[in-house]
Biopython code that builds the backbone (N, CA, C, O; Angstrom):
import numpy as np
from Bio.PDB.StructureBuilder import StructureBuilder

atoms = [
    (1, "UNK", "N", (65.048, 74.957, 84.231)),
    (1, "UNK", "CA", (66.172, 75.665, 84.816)),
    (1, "UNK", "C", (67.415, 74.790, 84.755)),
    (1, "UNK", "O", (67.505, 73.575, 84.937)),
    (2, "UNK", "N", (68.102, 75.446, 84.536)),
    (2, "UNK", "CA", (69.940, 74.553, 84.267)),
    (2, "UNK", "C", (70.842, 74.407, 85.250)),
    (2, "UNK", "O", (71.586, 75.372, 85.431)),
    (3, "UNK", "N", (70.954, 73.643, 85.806)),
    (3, "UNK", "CA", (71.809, 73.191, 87.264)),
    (3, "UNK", "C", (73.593, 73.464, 86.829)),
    (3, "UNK", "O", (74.341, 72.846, 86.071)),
    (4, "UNK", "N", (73.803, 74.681, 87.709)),
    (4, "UNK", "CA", (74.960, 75.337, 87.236)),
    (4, "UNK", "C", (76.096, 74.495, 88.424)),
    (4, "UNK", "O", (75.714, 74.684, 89.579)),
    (5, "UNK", "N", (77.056, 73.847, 88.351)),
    (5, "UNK", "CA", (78.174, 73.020, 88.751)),
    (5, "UNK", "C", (79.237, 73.765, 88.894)),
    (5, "UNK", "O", (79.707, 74.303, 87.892)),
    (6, "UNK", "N", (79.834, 73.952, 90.160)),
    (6, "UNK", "CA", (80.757, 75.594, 90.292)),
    (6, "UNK", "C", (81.987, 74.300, 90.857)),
    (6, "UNK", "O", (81.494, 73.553, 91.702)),
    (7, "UNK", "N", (83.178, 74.045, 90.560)),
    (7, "UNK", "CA", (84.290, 73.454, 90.614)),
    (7, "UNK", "C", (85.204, 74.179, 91.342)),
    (7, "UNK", "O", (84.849, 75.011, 92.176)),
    (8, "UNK", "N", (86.445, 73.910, 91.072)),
    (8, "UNK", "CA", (87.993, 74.596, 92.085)),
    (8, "UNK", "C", (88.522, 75.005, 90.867)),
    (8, "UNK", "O", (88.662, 74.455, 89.774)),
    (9, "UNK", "N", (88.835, 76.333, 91.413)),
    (9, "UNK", "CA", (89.837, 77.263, 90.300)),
    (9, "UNK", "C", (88.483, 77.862, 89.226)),
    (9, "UNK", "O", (88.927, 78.460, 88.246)),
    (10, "UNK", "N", (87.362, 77.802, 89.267)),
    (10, "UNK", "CA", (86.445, 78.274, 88.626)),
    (10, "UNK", "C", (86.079, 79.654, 88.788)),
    (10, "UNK", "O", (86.039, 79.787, 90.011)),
    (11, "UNK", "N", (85.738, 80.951, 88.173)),
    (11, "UNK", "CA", (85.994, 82.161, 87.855)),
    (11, "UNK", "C", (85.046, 82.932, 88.369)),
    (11, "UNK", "O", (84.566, 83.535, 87.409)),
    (12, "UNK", "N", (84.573, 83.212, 89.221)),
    (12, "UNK", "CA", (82.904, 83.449, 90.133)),
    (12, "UNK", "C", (83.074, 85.374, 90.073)),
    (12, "UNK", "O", (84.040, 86.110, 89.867)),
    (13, "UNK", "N", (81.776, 85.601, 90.333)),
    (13, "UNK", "CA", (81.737, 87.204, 90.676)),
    (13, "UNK", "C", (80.255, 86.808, 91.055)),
    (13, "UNK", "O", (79.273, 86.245, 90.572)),
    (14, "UNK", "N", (80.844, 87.684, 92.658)),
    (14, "UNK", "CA", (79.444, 88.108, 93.670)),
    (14, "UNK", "C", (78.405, 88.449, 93.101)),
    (14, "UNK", "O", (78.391, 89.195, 92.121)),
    (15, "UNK", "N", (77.411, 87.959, 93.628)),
    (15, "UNK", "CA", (75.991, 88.610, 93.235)),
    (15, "UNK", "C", (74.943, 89.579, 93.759)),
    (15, "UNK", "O", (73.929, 90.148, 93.357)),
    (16, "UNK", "N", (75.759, 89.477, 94.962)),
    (16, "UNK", "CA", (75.255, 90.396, 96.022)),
    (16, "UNK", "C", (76.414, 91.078, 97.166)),
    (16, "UNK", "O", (77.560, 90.697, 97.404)),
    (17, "UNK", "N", (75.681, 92.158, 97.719)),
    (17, "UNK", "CA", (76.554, 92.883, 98.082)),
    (17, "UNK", "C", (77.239, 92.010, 99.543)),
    (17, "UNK", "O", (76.678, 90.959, 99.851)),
    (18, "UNK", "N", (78.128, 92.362, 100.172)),
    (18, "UNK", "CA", (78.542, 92.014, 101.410)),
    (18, "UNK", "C", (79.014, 92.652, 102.048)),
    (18, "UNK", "O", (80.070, 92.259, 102.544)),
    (19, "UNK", "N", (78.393, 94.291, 102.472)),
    (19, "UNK", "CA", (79.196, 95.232, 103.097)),
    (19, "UNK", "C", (80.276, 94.819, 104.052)),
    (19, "UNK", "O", (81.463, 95.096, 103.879)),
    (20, "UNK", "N", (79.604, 93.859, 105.492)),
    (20, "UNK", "CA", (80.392, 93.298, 106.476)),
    (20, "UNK", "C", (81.733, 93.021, 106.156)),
    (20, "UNK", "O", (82.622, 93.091, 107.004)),
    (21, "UNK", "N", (81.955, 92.677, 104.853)),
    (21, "UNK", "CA", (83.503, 91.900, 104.697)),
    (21, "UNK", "C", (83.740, 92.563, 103.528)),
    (21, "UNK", "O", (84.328, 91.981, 102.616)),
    (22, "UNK", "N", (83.353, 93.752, 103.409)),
    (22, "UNK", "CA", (83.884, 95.152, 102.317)),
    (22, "UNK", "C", (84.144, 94.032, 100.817)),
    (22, "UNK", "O", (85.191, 94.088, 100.171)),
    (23, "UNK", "N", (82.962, 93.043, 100.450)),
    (23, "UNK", "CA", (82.534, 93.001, 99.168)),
    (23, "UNK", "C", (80.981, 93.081, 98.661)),
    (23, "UNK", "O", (79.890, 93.078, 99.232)),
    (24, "UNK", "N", (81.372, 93.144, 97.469)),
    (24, "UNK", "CA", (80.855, 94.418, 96.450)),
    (24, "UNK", "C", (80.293, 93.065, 95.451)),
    (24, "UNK", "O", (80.907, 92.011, 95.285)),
    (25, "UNK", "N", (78.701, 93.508, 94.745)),
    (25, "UNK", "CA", (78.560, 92.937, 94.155)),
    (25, "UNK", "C", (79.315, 93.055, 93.028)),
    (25, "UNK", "O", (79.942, 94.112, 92.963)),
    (26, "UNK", "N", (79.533, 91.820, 91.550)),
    (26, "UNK", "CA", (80.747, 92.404, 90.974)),
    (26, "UNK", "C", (81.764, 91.677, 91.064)),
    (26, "UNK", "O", (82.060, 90.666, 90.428)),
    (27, "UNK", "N", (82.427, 92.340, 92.064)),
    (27, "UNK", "CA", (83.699, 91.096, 92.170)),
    (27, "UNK", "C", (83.935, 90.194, 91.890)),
    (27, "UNK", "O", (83.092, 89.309, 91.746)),
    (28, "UNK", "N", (85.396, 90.011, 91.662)),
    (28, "UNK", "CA", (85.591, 88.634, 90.793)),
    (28, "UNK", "C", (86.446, 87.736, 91.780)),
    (28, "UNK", "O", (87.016, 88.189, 92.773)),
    (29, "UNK", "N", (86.465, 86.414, 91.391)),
    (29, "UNK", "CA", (87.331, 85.648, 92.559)),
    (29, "UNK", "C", (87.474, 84.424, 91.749)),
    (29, "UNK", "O", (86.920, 84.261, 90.662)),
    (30, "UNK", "N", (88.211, 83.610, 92.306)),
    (30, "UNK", "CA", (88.530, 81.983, 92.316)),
    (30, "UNK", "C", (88.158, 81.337, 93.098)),
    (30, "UNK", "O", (88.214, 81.879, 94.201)),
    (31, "UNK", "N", (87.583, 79.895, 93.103)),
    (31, "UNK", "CA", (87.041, 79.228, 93.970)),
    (31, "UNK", "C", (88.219, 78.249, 94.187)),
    (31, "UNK", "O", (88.528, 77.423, 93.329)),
    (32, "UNK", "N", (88.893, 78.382, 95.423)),
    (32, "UNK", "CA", (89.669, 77.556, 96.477)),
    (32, "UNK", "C", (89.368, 76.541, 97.143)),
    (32, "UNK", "O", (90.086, 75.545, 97.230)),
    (33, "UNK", "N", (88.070, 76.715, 97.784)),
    (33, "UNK", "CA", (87.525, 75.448, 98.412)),
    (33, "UNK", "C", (86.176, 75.117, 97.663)),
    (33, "UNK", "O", (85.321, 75.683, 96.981)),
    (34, "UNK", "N", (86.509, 73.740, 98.238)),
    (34, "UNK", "CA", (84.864, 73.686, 98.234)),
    (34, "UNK", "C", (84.880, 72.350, 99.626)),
    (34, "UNK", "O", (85.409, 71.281, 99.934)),
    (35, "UNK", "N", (83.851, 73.407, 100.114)),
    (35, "UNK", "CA", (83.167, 72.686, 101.179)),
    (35, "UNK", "C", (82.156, 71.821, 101.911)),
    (35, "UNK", "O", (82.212, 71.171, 102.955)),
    (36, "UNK", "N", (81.276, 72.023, 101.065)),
    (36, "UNK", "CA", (79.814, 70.941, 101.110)),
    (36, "UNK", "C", (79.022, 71.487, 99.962)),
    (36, "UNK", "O", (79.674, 72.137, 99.144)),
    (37, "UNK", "N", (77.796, 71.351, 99.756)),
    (37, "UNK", "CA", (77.495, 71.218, 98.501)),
    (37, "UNK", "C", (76.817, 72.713, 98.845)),
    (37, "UNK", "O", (76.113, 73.023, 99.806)),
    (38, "UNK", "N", (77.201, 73.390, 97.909)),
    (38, "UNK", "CA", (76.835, 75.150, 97.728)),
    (38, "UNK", "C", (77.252, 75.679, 98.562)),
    (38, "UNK", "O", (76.559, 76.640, 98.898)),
    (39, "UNK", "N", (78.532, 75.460, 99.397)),
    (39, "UNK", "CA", (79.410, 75.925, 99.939)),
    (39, "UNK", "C", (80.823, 75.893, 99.509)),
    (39, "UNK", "O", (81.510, 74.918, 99.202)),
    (40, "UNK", "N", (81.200, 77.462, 99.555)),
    (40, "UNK", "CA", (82.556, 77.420, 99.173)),
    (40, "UNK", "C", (83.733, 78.635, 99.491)),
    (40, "UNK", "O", (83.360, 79.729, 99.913)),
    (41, "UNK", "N", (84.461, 78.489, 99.370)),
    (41, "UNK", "CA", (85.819, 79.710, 99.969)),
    (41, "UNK", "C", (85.927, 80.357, 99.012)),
    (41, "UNK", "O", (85.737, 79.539, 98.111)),
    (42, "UNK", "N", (86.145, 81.496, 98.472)),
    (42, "UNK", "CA", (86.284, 82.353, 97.159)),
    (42, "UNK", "C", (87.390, 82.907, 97.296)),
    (42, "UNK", "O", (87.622, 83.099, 98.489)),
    (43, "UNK", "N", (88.225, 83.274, 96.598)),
    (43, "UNK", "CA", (89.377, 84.472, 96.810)),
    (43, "UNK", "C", (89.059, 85.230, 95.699)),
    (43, "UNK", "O", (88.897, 84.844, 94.541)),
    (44, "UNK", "N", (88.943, 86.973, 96.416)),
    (44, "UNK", "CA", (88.369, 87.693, 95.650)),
    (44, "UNK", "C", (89.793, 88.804, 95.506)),
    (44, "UNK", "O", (90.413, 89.113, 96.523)),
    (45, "UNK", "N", (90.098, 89.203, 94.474)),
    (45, "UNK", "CA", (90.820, 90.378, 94.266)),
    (45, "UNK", "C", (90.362, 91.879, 94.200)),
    (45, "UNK", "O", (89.231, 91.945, 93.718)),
    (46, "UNK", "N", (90.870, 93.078, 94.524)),
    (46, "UNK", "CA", (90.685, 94.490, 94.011)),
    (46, "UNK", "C", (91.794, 94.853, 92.795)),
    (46, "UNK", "O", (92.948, 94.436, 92.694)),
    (47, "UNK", "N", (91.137, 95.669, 92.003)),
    (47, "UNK", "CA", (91.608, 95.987, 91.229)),
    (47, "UNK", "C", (93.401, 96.585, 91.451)),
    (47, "UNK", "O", (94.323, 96.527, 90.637)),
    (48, "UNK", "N", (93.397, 96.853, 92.137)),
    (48, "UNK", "CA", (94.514, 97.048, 92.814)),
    (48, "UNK", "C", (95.077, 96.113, 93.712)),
    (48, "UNK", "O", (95.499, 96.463, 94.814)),
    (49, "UNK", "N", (95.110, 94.943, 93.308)),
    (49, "UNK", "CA", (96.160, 93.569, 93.509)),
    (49, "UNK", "C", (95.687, 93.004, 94.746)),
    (49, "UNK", "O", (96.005, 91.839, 94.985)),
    (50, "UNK", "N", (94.494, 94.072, 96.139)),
    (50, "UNK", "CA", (94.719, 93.480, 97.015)),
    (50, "UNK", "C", (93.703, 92.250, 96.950)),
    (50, "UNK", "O", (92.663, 92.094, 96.310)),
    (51, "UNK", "N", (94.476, 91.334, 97.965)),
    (51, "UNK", "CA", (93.657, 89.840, 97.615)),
    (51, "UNK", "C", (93.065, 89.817, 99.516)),
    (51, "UNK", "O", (93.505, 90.249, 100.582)),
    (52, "UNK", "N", (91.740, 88.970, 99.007)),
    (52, "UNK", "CA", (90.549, 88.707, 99.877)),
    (52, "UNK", "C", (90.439, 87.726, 100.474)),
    (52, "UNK", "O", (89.358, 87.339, 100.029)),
    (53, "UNK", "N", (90.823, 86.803, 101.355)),
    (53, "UNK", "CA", (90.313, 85.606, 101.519)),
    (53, "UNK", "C", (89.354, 85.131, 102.575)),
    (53, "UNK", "O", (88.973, 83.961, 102.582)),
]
sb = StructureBuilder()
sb.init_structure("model")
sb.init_model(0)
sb.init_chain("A")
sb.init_seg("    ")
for serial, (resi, resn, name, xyz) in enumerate(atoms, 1):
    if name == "N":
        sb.init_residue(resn, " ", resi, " ")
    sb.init_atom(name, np.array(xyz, "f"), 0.0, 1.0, " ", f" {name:<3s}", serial, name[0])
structure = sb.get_structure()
């Protein structure tokens, strides 16, 4: 198995759903933070400009 290394400003989409915070598997985002190791802040957009944080 290949140990995948997720950085800042790196191009992510959910893998699972997150009704609670109205995301969608899918989604695409940028990674803003990073916080400890496999922790991190995402900013996710809608297709319609609105932004997620």
């Amino acid at each position: 198995m290949t140990k995948s290394i997720i950085k800042l400003l790196d191009i992510v989409a959910l893998a699972d759903n997150l009704p609670e915070y109205n995301l969608y598997r899918g989604q695409v985002g940028a990674v803003v933070e990073l916080l400890a190791f496999e922790l991190y802040i995402i900013s996710t957009f809608s297709t319609l400009a609105h932004i997620y944080l």
